[in-house]
C-alpha positions as CSV (number, residue, x, y, z in Angstrom):
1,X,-28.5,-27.6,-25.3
2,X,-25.5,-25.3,-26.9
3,X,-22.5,-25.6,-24.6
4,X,-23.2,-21.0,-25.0
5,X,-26.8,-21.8,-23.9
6,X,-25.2,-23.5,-21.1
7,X,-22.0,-20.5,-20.5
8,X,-25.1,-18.3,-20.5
9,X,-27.5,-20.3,-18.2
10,X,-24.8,-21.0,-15.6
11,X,-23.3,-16.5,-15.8
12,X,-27.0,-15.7,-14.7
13,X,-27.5,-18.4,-12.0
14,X,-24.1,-17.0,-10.6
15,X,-25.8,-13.7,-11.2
16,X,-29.1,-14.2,-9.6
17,X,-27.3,-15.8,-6.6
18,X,-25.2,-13.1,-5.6
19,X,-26.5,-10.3,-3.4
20,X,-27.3,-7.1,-4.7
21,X,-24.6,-5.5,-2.3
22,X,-22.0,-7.2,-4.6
23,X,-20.6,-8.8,-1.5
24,X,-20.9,-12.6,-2.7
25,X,-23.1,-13.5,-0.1
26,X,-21.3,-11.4,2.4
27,X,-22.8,-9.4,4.7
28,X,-21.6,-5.6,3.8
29,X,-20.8,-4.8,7.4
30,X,-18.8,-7.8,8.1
31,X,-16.0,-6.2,5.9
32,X,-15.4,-3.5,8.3
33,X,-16.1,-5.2,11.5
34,X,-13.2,-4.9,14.0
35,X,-10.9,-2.5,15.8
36,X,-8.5,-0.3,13.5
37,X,-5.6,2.1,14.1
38,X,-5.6,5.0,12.1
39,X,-1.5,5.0,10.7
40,X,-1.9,8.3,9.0
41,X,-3.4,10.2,6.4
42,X,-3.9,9.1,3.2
43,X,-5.4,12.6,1.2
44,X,-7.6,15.0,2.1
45,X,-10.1,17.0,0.3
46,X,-9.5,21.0,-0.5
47,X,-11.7,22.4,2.4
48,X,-11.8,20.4,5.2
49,X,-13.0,21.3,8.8
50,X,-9.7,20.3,10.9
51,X,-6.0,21.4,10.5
52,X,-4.1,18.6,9.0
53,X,-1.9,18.8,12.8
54,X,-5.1,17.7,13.8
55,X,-5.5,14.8,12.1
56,X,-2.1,14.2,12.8
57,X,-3.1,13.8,16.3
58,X,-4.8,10.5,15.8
59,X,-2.2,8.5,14.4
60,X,-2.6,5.8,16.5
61,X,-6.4,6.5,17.6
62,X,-8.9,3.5,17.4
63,X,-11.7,3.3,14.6
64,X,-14.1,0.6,16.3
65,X,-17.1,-0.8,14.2
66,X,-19.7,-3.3,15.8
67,X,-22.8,-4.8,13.7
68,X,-24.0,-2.1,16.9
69,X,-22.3,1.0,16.4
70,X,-19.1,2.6,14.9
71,X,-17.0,4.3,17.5
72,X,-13.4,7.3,16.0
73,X,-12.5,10.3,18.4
74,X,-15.4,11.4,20.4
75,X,-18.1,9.9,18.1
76,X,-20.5,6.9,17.7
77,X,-22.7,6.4,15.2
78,X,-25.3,3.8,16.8
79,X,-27.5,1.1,14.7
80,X,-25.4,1.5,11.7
81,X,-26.6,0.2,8.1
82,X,-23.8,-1.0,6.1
83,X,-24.3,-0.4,2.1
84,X,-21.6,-2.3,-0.1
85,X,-21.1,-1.0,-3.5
86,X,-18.0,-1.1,-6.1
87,X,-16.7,1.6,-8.3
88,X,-13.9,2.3,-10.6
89,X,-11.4,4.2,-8.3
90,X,-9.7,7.2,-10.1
91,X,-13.5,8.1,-12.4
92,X,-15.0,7.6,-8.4
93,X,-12.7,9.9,-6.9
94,X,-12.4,12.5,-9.1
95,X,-16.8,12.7,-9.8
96,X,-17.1,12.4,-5.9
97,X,-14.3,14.1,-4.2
98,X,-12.7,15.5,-6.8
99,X,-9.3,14.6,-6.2
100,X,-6.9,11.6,-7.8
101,X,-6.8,8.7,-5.5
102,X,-3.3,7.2,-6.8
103,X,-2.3,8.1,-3.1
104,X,-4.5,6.5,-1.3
105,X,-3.1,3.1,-2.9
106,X,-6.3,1.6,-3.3
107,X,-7.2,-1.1,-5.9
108,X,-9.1,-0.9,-8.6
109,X,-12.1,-1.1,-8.4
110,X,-12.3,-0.6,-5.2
111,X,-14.9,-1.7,-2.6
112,X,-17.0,0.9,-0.7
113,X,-18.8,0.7,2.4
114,X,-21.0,3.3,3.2
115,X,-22.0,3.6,7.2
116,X,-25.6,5.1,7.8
117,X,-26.5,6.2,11.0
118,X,-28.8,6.4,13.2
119,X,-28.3,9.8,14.1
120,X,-26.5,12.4,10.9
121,X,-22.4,11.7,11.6
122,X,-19.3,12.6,9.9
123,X,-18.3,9.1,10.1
124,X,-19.4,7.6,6.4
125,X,-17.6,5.5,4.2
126,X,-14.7,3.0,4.3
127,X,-12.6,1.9,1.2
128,X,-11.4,-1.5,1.5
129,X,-7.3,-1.5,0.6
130,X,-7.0,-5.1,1.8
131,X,-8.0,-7.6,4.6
132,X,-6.0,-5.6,6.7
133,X,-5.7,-1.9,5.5
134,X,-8.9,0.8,4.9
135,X,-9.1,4.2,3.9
136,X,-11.9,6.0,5.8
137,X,-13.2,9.3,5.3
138,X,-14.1,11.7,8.2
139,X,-14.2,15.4,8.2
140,X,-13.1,16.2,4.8
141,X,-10.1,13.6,5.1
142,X,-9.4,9.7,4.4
143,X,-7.4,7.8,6.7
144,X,-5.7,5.2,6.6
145,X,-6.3,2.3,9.3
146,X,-4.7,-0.8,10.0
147,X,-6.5,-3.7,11.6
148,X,-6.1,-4.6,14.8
149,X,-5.8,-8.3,16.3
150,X,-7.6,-9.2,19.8
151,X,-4.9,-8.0,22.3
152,X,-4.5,-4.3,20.8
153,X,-1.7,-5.0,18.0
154,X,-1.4,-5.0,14.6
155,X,-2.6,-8.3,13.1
156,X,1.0,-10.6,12.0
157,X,1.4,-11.3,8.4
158,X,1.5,-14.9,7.4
């Protein structure tokens, strides 16, 4: 055999092995799982159903997601399904919200996680910044949220 033939072989081994969620063999919730603080707001969407004072209100609030629920303000979304997809960010944003991410510092592309519920909630996708930083959307807006460690706190850099 070609050393091509054998490029090719080995690209669709690597192919066939990895998940259709594009998570390498992670599980698409596990990205998200944790407690997060919301540390502000990262852009918003034209017509939204809350003032942005509002939404100002929860710096600090708690974003909670369990492989059993996902918990922000005074709503739970229970049994969630996790979907993890990746698109090109700024052709993403603008097609699906119709608004330029380059605020929402997010890389490119960037990793999605879409949360379906049980029940119909506002609380529905998380964009993965880093191990330690997502943009969620709720009500027309995308937070940002920084993950917490076990005791309440933000996680330490290393």
């Amino acid at each position: 055999m070609n050393m091509a033939r054998i490029l090719t072989l080995a690209a669709l081994l690597v192919a066939l092995a990895t998940p259709a969620t594009g998570g390498a063999g992670m599980d698409a919730g596990s990205v998200v799982l944790g407690r997060w603080a919301v540390t502000g707001t990262a852009d918003a969407q034209e017509t939204t159903s809350l003032s942005s004072d509002d939404v100002d209100k929860l710096v600090g609030a708690n974003f909670v997601v369990t492989p059993e629920s996902v918990q922000f303000a005074d709503e739970k979304c229970d049994k969630p399904v996790f979907k993890l997809t990746r698109h090109s960010t700024a052709g993403f944003f603008r097609r699906e919200y119709r608004l330029d991410p380059r605020n929402m510092r997010l890389p490119d592309p960037v990793t999605e996680v879409a949360i379906v519920c049980l029940a119909p909630s506002p609380i529905s996708f998380v964009y993965v910044r880093d191990k330690r930083h997502i943009v969620f959307f709720w009500r027309g807006f995308f937070l940002n949220a920084e993950k917490l460690g076990e005791k309440g706190l933000p996680r330490k850099v290393h």
